[in-house]
C-alpha positions in Angstrom: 0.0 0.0 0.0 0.9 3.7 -1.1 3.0 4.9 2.3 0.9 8.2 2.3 -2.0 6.6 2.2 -0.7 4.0 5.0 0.1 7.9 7.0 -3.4 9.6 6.0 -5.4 6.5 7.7 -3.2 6.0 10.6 -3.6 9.9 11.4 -7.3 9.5 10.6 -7.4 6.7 13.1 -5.5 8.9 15.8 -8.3 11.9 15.3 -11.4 9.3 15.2 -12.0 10.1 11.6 -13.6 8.1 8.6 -11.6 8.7 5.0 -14.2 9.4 2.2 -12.5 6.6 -0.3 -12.9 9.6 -2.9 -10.0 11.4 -1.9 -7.8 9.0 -1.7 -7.8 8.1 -5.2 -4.7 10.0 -6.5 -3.1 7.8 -3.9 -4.0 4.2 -6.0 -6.4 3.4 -3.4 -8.0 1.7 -6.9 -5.4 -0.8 -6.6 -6.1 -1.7 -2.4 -8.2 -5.0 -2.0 -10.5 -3.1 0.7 -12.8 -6.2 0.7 -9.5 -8.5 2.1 -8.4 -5.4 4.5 -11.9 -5.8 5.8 -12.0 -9.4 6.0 -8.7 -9.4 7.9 -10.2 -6.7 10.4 -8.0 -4.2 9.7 -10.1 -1.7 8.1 -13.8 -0.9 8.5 -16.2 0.6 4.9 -18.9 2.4 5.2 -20.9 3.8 2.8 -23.0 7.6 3.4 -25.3 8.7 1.2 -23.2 12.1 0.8 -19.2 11.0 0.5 -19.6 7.6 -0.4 -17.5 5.2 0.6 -15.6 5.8 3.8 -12.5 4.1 5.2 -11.1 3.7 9.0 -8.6 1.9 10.2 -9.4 -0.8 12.9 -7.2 -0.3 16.2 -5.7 -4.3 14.3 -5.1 -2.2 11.7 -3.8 1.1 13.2 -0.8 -1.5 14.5 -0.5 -3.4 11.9 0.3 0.0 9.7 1.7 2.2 11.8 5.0 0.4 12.8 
């Protein structure tokens, strides 16, 4: 995964923020398996109505990135 995106989801986690997955796309988040991050409980989706899809980091996740 795209280190700046690894540093905008870990800080996301730290402030208690979801992502809108919309923003993230001139990081390659196209080329992330979110379904697989999801399944391995590292990641939680959402979807709103108004932004979308939205990532956040699980606290399995926030260690497993932010070493």
């Amino acid at each position: 995964m795209n280190q700046s995106l690894v540093k905008i989801l870990v800080k996301a986690k730290e402030l208690n923020q979801w992502v809108p997955a919309k923003f993230l796309a001139k990081y390659d988040i196209q080329k992330v398996n979110l379904l697989k991050l999801e399944d391995a409980d590292l990641m939680h989706l959402k979807r709103s109505k108004s932004e979308g899809l939205l990532l956040k980091l699980t606290l399995k996740g926030y260690h497993y990135f932010n070493k």
